[in-house]
N, C-alpha and C positions, 0 to 999 in steps of 0.2 A: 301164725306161720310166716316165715321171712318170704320175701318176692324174691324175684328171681336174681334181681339186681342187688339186693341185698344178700343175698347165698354168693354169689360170683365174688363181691368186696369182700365178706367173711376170707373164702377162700384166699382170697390175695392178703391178706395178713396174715394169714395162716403157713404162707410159703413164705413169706419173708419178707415181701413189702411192705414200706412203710408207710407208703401214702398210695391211693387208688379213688379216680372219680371218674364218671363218666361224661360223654356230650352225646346229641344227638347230630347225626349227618344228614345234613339236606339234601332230598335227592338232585340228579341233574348237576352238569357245572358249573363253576363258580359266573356271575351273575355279569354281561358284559360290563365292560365300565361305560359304557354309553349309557347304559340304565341310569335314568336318574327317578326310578318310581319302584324299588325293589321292597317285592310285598314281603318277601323272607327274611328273618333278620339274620338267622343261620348260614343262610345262602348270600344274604351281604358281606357276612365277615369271610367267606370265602373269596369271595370277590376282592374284599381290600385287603389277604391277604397273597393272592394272585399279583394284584396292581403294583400294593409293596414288594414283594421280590424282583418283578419285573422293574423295579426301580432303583434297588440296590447292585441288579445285575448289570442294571447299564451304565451304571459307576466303576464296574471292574470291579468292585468291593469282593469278590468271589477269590480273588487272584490268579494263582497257577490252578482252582481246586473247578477244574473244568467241569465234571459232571453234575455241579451245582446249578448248571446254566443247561442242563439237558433237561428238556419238557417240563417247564414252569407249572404250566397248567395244570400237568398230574400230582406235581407237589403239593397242590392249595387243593386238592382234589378226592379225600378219600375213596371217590365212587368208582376213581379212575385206573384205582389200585385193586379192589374187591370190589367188583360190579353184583349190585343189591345193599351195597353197607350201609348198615339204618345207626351204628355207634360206633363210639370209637371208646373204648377204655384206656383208662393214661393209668400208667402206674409209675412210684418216683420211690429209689430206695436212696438214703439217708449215707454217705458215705465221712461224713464229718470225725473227724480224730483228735485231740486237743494239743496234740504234742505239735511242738514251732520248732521249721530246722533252722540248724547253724549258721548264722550269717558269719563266720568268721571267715578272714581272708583265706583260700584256697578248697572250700568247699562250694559244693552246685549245690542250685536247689531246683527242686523235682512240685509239680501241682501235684498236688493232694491227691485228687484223683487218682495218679498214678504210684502211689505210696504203695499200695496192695497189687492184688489179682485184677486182671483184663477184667474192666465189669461189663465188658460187651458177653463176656463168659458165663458172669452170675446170671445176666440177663435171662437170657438166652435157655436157659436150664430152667428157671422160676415160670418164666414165662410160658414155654413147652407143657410144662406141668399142670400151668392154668389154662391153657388152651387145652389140653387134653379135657380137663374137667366141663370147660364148657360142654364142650362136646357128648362129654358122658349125660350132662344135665340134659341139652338139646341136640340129639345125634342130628338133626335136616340142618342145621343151621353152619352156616360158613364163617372160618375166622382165618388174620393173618397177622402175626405176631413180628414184631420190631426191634432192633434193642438198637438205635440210633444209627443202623445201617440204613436204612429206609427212607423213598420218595415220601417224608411225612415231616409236616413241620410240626413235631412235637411240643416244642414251648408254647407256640399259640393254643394247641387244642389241650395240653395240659393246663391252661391260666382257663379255658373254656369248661375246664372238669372239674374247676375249683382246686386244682393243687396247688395255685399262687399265681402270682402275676410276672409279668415278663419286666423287669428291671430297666434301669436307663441303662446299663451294661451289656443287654440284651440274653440275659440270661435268666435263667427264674428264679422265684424269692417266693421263700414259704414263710409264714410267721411262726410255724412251727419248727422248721429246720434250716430258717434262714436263706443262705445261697448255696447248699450242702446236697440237693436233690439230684440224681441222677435218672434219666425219664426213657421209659419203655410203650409200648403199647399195644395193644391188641383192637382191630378190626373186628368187629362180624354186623350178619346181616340179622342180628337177633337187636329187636327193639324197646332197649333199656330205659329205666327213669334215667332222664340227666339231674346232674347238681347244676347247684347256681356255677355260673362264671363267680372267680376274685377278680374284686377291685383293686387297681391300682395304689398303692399307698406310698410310691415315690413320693407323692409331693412336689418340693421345694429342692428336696436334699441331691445333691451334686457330687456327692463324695467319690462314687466312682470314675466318674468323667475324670475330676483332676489327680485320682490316685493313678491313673494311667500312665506308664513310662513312656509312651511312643507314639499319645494325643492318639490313640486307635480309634476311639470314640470320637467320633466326629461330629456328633449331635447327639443329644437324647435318645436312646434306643438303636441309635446307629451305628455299625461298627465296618471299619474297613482292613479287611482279614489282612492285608499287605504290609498294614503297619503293628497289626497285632503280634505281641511274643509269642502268645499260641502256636498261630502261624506258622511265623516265621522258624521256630524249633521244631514244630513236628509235620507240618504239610507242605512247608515249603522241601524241593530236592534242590536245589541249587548250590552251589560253593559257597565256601565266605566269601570269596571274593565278590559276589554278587548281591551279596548284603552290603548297603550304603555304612561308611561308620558312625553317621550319627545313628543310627541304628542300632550296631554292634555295640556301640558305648553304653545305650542304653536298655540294650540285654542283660547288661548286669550280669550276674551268677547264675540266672534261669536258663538250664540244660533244656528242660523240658517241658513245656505248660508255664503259664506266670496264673496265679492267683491274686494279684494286688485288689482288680474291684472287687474282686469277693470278698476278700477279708475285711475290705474298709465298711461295708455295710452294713450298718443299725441293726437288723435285723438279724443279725449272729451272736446278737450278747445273749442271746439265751437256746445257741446253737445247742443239738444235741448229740451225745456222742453215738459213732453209727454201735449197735450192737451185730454186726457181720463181721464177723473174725478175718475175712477173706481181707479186709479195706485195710489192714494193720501193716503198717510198714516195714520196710527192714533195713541193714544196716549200707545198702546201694539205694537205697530211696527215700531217707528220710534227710539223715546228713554225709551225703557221698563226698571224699574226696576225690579231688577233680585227676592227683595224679594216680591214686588208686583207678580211676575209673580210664585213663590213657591205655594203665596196664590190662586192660581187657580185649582180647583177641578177640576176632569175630565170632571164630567161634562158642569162647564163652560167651560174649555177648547174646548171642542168641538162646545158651544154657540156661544165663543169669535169667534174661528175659521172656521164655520163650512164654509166661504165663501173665506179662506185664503188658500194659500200653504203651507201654515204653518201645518194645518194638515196633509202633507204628514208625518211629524216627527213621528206622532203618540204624544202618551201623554207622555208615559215610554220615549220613544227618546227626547221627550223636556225636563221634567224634570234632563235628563239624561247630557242635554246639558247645562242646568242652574247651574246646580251642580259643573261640570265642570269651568264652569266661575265664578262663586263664592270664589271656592279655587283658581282660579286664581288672582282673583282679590287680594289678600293676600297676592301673590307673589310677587316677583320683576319683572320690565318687562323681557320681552322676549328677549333673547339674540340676537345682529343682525346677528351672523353667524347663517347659515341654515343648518339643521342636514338633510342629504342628504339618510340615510342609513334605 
């Protein structure tokens, strides 16, 4: 007869995830850093990753994305969020597609990610569905579901459930699905077997550090949102004019998202294509023209978009991004050394 832990993961494959592991949560908060004799080793990786935020924060590395810097402590903190949480379940669905867009001169290009449907959408529906089930299974028990809105550093406690490991790009790597994972999660105070934590298997390899157009990566595992394309296209609000132009120059054609360290890593040659019809792109997200996409009023914008991630840009921030790539496209390419500064 399955356990209980193993009826829950059924389930989550059964809705449509592709990957699901669990960790246990240590009670109590994460461990002073003054400790230097911490008897928990669960309750230590809270701790260092308390320390670690509070040290990327006070680099700025956050940028304009202010609520990043609102109560640290309940971040690294699942108890902080669900008081009694004894687990955390990670779930990661697969959004990988094989088709490469058009680098030809006057077309954008769009992350992957955002080729399909809002997967904060898919989340969010799978998820409800799997909480509901817990719930049928254990009606006393408490849970609280995520889909990367959430006071929760899901990469760490996803590498902590065995979904992969966290990248020198700072993103996670599956050796099943490469850098292609998208990550959810569920809370409760129900107390699960955990998986092992993954190991590491960076190694040596540096390919995404120097695949980076805008040196974002600023060490190993390190990244400073300010200089990130991510960023800068969809969470920055600012004018162009408030983007520097070695900056601008090195936007390139990316309207929205850049995938360069994702795609440069080993660990995608034997990527899998997602089977969720919803991640399949269309003919405004795969290889959009940049004056076709000028031509889009707000209000279609918002038509076009109103089911994409795309709208996180807003309208000002897209147009702002097309602009961008426009006068880029005018230019000579990008230099291959990286202005670090």
């Amino acid at each position: 007869m399955p356990t209980l832990t193993e009826t829950i993961k059924q389930k989550a494959l059964e809705l449509g995830f592709d990957a699901v592991g669990v960790t246990r949560v240590p009670p109590g908060p994460p461990r002073s850093t003054q400790d230097s004799n911490p008897t928990n080793s669960e309750n230590d990786l809270q701790r260092r990753l308390y320390t670690r935020l509070l040290e990327w924060l006070s680099h700025g590395f956050h940028g304009t994305m202010e609520w990043m810097a609102h109560n640290p402590e309940r971040r690294s903190n699942p108890q902080a969020i669900l008081p009694g949480c004894k687990s955390l379940i990670s779930l990661g669905m697969n959004y990988y597609s094989p088709q490469f867009p058009n680098e030809a001169v006057g077309y954008g290009r769009i992350a992957r990610y955002a080729w399909g449907e809002d997967y904060h959408r898919l989340f969010k529906r799978k998820l409800k569905r799997l909480e509901s089930a817990i719930l049928d299974l254990r009606p006393q028990s408490q849970t609280r579901r995520y889909a990367d809105t959430g006071p929760v550093m899901e990469k760490a406690w996803a590498q902590q459930a065995g979904l992969g490991w966290i990248g020198k790009h700072s993103n996670l790597v599956s050796t099943e699905f490469g850098s292609w994972l998208l990550l959810g999660e569920i809370l409760t105070t129900l107390e699960l077997d955990p998986d092992e934590p993954t190991t590491d298997l960076c190694g040596s390899c540096s390919l995404c550090i120097q695949a980076c157009p805008t040196g974002a990566i600023t060490e190993p595992y390190v990244v400073d949102a300010e200089k990130c394309i991510s960023y800068l296209t969809i969470e920055f609000r600012g004018g162009e004019e408030e983007i520097s132009e070695e900056r601008k120059y090195r936007i390139g054609n990316r309207i929205f998202g850049c995938d360069d360290c994702l795609d440069i890593c080993p660990f995608n040659v034997h990527a899998q294509s997602t089977k969720d019809p919803a991640f399949q792109s269309s003919s405004l997200t795969l290889n959009p023209h940049l004056n076709t996409l000028l031509t889009l009023t707000e209000e279609s914008f918002r038509e076009h978009f109103q089911h994409s991630p795309i709208r996180r840009a807003k309208y000002e921030g897209f147009r702002r991004n097309i602009s961008i790539a426009q006068n880029n496209s005018k230019r000579k390419p990008p230099l291959t050394s990286i202005q670090r500064s």
